[in-house]
VEXDOVO-455054 format. One record per residue (C-alpha): residue in three letters; x, y, z. Coordinates in nm, 4 decimals. Layout:
N
+------+----------+----------+----------+
: resn :        u :        v :        w :
+------+----------+----------+----------+
:  ALA :        X :        Y :        Z :
...
+------+----------+----------+----------+
//
This chain:
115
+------+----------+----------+----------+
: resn :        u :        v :        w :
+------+----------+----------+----------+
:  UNK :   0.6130 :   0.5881 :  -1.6475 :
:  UNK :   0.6007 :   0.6651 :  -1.3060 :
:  UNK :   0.6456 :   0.3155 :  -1.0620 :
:  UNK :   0.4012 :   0.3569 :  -0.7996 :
:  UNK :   0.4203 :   0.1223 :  -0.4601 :
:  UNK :   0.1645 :   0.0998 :  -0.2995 :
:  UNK :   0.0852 :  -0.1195 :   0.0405 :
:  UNK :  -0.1762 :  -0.1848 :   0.3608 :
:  UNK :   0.0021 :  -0.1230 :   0.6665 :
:  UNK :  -0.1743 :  -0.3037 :   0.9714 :
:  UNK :  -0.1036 :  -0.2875 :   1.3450 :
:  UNK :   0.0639 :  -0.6044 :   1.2950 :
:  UNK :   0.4458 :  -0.5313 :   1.3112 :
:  UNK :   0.5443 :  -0.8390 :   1.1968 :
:  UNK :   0.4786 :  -0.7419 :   0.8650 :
:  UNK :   0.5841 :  -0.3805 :   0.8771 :
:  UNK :   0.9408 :  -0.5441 :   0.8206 :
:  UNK :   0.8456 :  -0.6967 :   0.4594 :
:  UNK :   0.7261 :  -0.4070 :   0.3812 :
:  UNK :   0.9999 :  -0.1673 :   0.5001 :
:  UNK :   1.2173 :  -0.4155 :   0.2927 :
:  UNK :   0.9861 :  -0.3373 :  -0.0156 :
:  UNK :   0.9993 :   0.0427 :   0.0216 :
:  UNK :   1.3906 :   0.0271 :   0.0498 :
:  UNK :   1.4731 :  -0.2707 :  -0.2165 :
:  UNK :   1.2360 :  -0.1289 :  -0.5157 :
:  UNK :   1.3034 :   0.1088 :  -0.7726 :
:  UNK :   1.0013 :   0.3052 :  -0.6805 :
:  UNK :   0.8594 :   0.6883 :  -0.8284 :
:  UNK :   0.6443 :   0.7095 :  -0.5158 :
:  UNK :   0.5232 :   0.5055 :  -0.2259 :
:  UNK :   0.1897 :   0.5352 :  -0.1239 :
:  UNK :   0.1232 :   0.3732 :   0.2078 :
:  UNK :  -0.2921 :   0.2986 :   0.3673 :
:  UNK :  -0.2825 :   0.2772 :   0.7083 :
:  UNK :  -0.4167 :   0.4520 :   1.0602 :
:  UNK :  -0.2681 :   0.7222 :   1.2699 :
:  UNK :  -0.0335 :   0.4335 :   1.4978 :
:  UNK :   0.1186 :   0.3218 :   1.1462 :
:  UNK :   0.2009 :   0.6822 :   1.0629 :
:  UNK :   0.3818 :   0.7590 :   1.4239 :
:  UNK :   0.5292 :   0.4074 :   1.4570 :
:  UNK :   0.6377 :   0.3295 :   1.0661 :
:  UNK :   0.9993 :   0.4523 :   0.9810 :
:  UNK :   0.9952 :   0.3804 :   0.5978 :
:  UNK :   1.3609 :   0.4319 :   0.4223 :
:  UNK :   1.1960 :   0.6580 :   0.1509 :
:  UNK :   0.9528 :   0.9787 :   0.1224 :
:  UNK :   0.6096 :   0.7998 :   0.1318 :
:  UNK :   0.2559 :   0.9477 :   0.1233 :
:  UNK :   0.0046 :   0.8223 :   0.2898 :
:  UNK :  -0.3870 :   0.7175 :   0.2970 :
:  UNK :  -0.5123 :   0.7817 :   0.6648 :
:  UNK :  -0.8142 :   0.5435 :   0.7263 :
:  UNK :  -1.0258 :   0.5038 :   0.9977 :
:  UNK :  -1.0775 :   0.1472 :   1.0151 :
:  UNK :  -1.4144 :   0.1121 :   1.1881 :
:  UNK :  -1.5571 :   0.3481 :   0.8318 :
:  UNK :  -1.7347 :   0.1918 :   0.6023 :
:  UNK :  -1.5958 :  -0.0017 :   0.3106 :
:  UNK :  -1.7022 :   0.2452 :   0.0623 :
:  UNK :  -1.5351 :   0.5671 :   0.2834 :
:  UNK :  -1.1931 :   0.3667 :   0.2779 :
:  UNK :  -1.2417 :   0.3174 :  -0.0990 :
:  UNK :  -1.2926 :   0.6783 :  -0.1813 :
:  UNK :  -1.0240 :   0.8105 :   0.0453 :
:  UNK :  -0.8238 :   0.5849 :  -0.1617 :
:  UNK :  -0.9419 :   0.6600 :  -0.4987 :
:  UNK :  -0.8941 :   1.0235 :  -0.3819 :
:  UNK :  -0.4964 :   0.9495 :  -0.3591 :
:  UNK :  -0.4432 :   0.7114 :  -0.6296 :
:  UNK :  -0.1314 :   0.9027 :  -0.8207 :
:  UNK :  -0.1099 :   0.8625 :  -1.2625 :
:  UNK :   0.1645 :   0.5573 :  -1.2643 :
:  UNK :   0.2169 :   0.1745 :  -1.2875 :
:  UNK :   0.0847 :   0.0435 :  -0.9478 :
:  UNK :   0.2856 :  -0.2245 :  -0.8221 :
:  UNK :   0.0697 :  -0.3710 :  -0.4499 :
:  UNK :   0.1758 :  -0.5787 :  -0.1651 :
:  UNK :  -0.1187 :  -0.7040 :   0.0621 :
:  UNK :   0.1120 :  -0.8873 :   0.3261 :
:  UNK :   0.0102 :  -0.6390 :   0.5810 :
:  UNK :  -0.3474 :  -0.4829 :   0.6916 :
:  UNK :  -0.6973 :  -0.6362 :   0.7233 :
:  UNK :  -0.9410 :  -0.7900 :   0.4409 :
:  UNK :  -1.1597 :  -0.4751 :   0.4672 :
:  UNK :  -0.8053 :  -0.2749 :   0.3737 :
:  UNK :  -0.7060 :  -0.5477 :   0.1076 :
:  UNK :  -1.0779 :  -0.5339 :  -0.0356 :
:  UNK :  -1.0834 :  -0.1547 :  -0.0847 :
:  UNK :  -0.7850 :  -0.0930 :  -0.2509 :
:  UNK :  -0.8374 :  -0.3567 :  -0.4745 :
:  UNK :  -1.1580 :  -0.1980 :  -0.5235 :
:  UNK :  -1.0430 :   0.1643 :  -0.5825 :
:  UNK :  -0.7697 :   0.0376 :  -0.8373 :
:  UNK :  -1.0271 :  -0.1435 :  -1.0046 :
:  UNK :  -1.2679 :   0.1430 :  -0.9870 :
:  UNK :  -1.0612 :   0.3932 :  -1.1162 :
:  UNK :  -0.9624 :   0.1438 :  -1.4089 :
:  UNK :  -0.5640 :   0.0904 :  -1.2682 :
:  UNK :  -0.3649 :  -0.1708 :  -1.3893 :
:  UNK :  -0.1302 :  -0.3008 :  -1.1536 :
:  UNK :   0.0964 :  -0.6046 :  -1.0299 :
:  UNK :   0.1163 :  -0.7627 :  -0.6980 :
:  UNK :   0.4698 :  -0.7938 :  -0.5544 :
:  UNK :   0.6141 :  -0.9885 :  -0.2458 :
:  UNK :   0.9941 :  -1.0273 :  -0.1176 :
:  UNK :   1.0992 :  -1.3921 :  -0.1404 :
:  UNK :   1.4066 :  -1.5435 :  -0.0192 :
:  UNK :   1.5268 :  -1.4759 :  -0.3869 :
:  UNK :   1.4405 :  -1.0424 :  -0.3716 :
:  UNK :   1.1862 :  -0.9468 :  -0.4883 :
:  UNK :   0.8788 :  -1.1161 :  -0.6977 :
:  UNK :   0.6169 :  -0.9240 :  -0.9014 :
:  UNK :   0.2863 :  -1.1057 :  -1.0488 :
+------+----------+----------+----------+
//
């Protein structure tokens, strides 16, 4: 089964790194990044990754659509260490929504942790 990362990407660059880290460390199929038109021009991810371009003053439901629109067939593994709650809320929303399993995962100071 494919091993689908997926990940908010805010204008916070402080977190960009974790999530770079992530992209780089994981044994991932695909990587499937939500962010905004700066995260696309300023993000240099190690790996081929598509991307969810959101307009963050849209409504909740847009942003959930856009995102159900792009969800790939896989096991979704989701870090929420970057982005915004309304970000965080609709992807949770559109993997829940489109009935998507999946496992949150965060680098520690021991790699990588999945839950």
């Amino acid at each position: 089964m494919e091993k689908v990362f997926v990940a908010t990407l805010g204008k916070g660059r402080g977190t960009w790194g974790h999530v770079a880290r992530i992209i780089q460390e994981g044994d991932w199929s695909s990587v499937l990044l939500i962010s905004n038109e700066f995260g696309k021009e300023n993000f240099a991810p190690a790996k081929e990754c598509n991307w969810v371009m959101i307009n963050t003053r849209s409504g909740f439901d847009s942003i959930k659509e856009q995102i159900i629109n792009a969800l790939p067939e896989g096991e979704f593994f989701v870090s929420l260490i970057s982005g915004t709650g309304k970000e965080h809320m609709a992807l949770l929303a559109a993997l829940k929504e489109s009935e998507k399993e999946f496992k949150l995962v965060v680098l520690t100071g021991e790699g990588m942790k999945f839950y």
